[in-house]
C-alpha positions as CSV (number, residue, x, y, z in Angstrom):
1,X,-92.6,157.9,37.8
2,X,-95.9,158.0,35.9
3,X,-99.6,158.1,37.1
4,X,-99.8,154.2,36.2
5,X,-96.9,152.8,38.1
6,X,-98.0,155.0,41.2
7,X,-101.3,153.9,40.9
8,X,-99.9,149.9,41.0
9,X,-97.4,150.6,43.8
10,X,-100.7,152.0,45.6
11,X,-102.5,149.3,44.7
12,X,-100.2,146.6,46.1
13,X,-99.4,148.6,49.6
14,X,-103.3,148.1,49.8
15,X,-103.4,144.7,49.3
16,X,-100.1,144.5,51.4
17,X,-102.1,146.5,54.3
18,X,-105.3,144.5,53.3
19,X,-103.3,140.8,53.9
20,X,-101.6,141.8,56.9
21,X,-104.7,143.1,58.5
22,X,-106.5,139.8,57.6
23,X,-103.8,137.8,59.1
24,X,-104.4,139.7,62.2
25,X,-107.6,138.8,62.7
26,X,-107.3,135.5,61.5
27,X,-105.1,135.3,64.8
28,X,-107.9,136.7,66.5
29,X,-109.9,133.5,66.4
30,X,-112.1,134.2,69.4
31,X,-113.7,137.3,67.9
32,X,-115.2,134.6,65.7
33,X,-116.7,133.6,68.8
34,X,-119.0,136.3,68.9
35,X,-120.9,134.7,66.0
36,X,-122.5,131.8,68.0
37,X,-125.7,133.2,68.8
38,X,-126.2,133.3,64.9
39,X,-124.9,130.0,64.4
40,X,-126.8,128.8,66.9
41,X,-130.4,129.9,65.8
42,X,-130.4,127.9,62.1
43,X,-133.6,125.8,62.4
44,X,-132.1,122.7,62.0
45,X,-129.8,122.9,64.6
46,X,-132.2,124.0,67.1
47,X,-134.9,121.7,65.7
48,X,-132.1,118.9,66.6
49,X,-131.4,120.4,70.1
50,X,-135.1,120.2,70.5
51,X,-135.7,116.5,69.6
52,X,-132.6,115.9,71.6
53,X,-133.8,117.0,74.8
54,X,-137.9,116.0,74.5
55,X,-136.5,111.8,74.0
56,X,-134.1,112.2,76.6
57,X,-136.5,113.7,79.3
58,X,-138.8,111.2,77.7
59,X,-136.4,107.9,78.3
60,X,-134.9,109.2,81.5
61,X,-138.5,109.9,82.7
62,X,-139.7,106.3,82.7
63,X,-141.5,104.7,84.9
64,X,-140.3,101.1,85.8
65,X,-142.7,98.9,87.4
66,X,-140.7,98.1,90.3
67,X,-140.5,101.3,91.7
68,X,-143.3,103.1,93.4
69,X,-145.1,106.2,92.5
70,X,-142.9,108.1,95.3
71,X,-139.5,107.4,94.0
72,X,-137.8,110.7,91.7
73,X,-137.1,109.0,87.9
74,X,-133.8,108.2,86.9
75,X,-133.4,111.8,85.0
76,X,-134.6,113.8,87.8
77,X,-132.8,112.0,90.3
78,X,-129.2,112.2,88.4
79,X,-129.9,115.9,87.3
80,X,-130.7,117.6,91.1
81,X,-127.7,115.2,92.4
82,X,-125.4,116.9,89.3
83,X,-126.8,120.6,90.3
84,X,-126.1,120.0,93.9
85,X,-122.2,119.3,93.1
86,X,-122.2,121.6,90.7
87,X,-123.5,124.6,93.2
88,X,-120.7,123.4,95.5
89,X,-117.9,123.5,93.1
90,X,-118.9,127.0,92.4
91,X,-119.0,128.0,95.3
92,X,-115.5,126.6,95.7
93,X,-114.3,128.6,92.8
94,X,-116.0,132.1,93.9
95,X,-114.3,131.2,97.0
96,X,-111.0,130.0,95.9
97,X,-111.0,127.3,98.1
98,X,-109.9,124.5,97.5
99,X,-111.2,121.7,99.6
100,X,-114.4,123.0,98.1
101,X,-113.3,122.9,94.7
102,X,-111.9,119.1,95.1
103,X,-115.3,118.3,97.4
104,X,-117.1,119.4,94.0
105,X,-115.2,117.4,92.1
106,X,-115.7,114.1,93.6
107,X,-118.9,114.8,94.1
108,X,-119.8,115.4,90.4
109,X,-117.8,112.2,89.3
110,X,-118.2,109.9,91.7
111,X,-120.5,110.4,94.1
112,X,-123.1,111.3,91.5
113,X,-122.4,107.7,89.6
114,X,-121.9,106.0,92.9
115,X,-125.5,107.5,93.7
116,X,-126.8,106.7,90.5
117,X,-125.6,102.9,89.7
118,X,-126.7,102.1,94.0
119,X,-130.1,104.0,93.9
120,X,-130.9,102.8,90.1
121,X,-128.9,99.7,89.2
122,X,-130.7,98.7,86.3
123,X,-132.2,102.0,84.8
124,X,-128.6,102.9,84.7
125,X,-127.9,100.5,81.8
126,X,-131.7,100.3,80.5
127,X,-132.3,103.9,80.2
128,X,-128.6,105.9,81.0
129,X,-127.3,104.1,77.8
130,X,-130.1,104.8,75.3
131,X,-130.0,108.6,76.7
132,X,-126.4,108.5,75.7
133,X,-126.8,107.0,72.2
134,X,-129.5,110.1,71.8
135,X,-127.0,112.4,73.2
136,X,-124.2,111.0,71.0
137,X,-126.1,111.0,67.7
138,X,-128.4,113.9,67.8
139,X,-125.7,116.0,69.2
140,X,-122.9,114.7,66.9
141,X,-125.2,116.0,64.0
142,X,-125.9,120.0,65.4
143,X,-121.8,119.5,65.9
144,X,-121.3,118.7,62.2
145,X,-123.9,121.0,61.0
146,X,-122.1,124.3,62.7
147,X,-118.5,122.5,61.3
148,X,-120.1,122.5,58.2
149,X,-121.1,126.1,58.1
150,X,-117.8,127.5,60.2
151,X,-115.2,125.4,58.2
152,X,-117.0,125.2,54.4
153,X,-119.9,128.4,54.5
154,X,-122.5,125.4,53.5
155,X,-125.7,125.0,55.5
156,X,-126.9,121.2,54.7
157,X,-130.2,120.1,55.3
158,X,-130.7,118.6,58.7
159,X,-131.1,115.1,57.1
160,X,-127.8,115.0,55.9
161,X,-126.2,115.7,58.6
162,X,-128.3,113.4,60.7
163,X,-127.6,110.9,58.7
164,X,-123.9,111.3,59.4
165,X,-124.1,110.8,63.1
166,X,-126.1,107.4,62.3
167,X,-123.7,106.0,60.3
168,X,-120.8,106.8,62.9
169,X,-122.8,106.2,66.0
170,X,-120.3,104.5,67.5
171,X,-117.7,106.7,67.3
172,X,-119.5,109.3,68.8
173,X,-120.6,107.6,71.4
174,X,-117.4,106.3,72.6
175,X,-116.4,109.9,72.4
176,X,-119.4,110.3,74.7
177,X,-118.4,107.7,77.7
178,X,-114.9,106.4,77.4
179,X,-113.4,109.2,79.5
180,X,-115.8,108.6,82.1
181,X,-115.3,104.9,81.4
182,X,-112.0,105.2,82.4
183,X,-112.1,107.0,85.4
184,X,-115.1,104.7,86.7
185,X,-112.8,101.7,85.7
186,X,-109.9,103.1,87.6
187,X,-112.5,103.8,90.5
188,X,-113.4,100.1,90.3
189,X,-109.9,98.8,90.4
190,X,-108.9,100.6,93.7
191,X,-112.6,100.1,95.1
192,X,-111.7,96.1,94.6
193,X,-108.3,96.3,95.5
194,X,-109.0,98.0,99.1
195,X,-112.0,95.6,99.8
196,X,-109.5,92.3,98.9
197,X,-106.2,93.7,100.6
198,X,-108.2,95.8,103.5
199,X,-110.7,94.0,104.4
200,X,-111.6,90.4,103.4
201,X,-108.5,88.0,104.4
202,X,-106.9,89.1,107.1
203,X,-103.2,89.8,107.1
204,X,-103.3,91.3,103.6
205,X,-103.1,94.8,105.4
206,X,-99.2,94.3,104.8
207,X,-99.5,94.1,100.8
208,X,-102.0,96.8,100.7
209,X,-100.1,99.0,102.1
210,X,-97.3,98.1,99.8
211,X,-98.9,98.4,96.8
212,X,-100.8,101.4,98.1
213,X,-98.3,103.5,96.6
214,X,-99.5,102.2,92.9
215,X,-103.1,102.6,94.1
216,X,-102.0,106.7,94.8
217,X,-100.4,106.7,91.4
218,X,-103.8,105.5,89.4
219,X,-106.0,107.8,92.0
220,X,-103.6,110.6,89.9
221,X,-104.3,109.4,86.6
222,X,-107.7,109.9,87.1
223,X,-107.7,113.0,89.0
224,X,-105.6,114.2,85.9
225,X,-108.4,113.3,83.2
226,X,-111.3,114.9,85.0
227,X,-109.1,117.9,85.4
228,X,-108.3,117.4,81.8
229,X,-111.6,116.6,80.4
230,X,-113.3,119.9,82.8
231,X,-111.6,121.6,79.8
232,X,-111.4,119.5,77.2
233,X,-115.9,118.1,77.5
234,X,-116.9,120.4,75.1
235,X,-114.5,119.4,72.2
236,X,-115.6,115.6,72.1
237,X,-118.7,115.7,70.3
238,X,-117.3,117.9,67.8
239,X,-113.5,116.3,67.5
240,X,-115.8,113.0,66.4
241,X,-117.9,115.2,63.7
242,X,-114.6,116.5,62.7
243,X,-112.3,114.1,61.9
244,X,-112.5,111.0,60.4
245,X,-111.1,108.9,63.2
246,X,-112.0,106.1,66.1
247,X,-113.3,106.9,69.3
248,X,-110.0,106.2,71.0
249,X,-107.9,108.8,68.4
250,X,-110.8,111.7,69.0
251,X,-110.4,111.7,72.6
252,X,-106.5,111.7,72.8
253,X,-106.5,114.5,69.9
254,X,-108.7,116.6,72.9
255,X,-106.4,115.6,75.5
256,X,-103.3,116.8,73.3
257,X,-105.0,120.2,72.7
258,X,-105.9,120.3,76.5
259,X,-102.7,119.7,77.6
260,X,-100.5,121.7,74.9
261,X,-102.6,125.0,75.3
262,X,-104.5,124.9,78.4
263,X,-104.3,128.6,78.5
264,X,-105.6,129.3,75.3
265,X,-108.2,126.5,75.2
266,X,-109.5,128.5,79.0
267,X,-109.7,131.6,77.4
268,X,-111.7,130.2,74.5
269,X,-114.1,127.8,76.7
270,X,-114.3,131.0,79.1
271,X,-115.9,132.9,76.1
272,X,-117.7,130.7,74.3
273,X,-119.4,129.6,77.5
274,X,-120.3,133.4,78.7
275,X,-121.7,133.7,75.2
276,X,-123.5,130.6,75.1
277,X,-125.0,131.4,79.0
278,X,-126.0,135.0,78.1
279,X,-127.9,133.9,74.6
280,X,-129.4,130.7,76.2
281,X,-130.6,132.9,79.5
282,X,-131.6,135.3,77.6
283,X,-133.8,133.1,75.0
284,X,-134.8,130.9,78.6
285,X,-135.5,134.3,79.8
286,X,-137.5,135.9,77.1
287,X,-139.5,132.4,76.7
288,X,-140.9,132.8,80.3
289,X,-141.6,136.0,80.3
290,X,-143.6,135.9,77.1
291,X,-145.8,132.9,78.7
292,X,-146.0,135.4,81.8
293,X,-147.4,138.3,79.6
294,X,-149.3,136.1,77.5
295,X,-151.2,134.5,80.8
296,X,-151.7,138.1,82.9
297,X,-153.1,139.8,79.1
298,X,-155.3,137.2,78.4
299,X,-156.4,136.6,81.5
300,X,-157.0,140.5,82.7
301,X,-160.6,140.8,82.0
302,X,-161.5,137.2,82.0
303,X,-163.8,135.5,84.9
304,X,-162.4,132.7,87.4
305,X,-163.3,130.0,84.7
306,X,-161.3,131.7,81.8
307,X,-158.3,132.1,84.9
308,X,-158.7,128.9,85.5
309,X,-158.3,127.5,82.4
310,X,-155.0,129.6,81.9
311,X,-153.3,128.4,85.1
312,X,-154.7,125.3,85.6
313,X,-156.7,126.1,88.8
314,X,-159.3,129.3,90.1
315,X,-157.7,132.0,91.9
316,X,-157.4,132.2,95.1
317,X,-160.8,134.7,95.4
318,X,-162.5,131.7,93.9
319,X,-164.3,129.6,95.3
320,X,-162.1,126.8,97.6
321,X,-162.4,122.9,98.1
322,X,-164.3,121.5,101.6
323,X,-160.7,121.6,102.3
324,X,-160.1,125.1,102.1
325,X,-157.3,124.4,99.5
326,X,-157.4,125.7,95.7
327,X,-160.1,123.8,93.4
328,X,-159.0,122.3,90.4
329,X,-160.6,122.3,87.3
330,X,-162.8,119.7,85.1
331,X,-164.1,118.6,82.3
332,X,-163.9,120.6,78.8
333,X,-161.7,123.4,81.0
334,X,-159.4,121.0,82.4
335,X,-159.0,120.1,78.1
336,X,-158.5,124.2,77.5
337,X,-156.1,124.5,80.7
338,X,-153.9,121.1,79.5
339,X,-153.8,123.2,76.0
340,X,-152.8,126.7,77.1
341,X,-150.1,124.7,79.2
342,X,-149.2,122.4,75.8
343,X,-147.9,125.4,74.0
344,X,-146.2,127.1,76.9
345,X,-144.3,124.0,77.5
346,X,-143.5,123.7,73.8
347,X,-141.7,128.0,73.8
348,X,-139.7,126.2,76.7
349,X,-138.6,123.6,74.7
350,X,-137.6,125.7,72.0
351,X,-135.9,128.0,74.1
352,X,-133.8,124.8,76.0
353,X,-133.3,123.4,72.7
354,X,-131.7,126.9,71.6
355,X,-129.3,126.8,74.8
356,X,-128.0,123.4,73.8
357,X,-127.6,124.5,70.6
358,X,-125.1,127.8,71.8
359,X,-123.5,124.5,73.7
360,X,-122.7,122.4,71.1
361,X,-122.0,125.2,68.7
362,X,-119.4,126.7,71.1
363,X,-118.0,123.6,71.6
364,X,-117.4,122.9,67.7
365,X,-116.3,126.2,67.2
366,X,-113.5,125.6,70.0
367,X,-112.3,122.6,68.5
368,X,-111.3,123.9,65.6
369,X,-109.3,127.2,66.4
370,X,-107.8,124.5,69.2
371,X,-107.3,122.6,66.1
372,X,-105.5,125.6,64.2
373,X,-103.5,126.4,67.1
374,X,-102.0,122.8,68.0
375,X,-101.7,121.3,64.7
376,X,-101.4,124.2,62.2
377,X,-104.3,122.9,60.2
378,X,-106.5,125.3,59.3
379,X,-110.1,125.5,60.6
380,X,-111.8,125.8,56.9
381,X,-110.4,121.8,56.7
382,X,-113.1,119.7,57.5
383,X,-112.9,115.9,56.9
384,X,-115.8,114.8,55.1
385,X,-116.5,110.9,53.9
386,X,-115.6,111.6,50.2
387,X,-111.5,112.0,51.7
């Protein structure tokens, strides 16, 4: 055998050994996991994730002029009612208990509607479905930016991908509220059906308990689509930016995934969302922090006014109000101190806006190795409107 035909048996055991090590970690699709935090830091998404969050706390923040100056807005209201259930099902899960995990449940699906559409009837059609339509859109475009960039290695300018979303708004906003559509409608429908048969013309007791049966069998259709959807959230956004299809399609190709690899899909939503948690808290964390430093370093040798214009009041060794309580500040300081606290608030925003972004981009990212695994179709496929 001679030096040449050596060399080219060499040469294709190396490409042999080269192709069956990249099939291996093609299999090893959450490794490519581990790139989110990159992903998630482009500019335009995060300048997306931004806008996203300042109009929502903006719309859900409105004041209507039939409540009074007391009364929590709609956003704050629906947000600490959403953090209390979710504490609760935590705590259930740390505690594998059950009950707990089941209280949570209801509580974050229905009782937090039920609390929302009773308290704030009408700013839960005037400002919950504008807030969705910015969800739906601004977040459908940081989905189709990192499916972009995942699927064909091309980072497009924001406006492009913006202008996607827009043109299929209502696509992704179906994605956005038909599952929760359908479990508040089958809430409705055995809501109504116990106040007729239960309550309002006697004798109907009989029937009601008849039918209850039916009413048991809809109760677990819809327990089985919120614990469906608990796995499956993530991948709606980004099964709309995608795929070319309707609302109704996106959401039954989730469901399909959820249900044909539940496993997998954990262990991907497991770490994706311990990746997205430690990069978000750690750019939440390193945002505070720097306005922390910032305040105490330029504050150190300043007197009570400079203080005061850097926290918005005089220390406490400062001179007090007839009240003995902290005095505020006035006047070109109060114009300083509302500054200083201007560009704090706009690190926070960045930060948030970053943490949404490891969201969204987790989620996209999880949709299509879900897609690879269920349907064979591989994740560099991405549907664009020129197919």
């Amino acid at each position: 055998m001679d030096e040449r035909e050596l060399d080219g048996r060499r040469g294709a055991g190396a490409s042999a050994d080269s192709w069956w090590l990249h099939g291996m970690v093609e299999q090893l699709l959450w490794v490519k996991l581990l790139r989110l935090p990159a992903l998630a830091l482009r500019p335009q998404r995060v300048g997306l994730a931004v806008f996203l969050v300042v109009l929502v706390g903006l719309i859900g923040r409105l004041e209507m002029p039939w409540r009074d100056a007391e009364t929590l807005p709609f956003l704050d209201a629906v947000l600490g009612a959403k953090l209390e259930a979710l504490a609760q099902l935590w705590r259930g899960v740390v505690g594998l208990h059950g009950g707990a995990i089941g209280a949570g449940f209801a509580a974050l699906l229905i009782d937090v509607p039920a609390m929302a559409l009773s308290r704030y009837p009408a700013e839960s059609v005037l400002l919950g479905v504008p807030m969705a339509l910015v969800w739906a859109v601004l977040g459908g475009a940081v989905c189709r930016s990192v499916a972009c960039e995942v699927s064909l290695e091309m980072t497009l300018p924001w406006t492009k991908q913006l202008g996607f979303a827009a043109k299929r708004w209502r696509t992704f906003l179906g994605v956005a509220v038909l599952p929760a559509s359908l479990i508040a409608a089958i809430a409705l429908v055995l809501a109504m059906g116990g106040l007729v048969l239960f309550n309002v013309v006697p004798g109907l007791e009989l029937i009601g308990g008849l039918f209850y049966g039916l009413g048991l069998l809809l109760g677990l259709v819809a327990a089985g689509l919120v614990v469906v959807l608990l796995l499956g959230w993530p991948m709606l956004l980004p099964s709309a930016a995608c795929e070319g299809t309707d609302a109704f399609d996106s959401v039954g190709r989730v469901l399909a995934y959820v249900v044909a690899r539940p496993v997998r899909l954990l262990m991907y939503v497991l770490i994706g969302g311990l990746v997205s948690a430690l990069a978000g808290g750690l750019a939440l964390g390193l945002a505070e922090s720097a306005i922390g430093f910032t305040r105490a370093t330029a504050g150190a040798w300043v007197p009570a006014q400079g203080l005061a214009e850097l926290t918005g009041a005089y220390p406490p060794e400062a001179q007090l109000s007839e009240a003995g309580e902290l005095r505020e500040i006035g006047g070109v300081a109060s114009v300083s101190s509302w500054m200083v606290g201007f560009w704090g608030s706009c690190l926070r925003l960045v930060a948030a806006g970053y943490a949404l972004s490891c969201v969204l981009t987790a989620g996209t990212m999880v949709y299509l190795f879900m897609r690879q695994v269920c349907d064979g179709q591989h994740y560099a496929e991405l549907w664009s409107e020129a197919d």
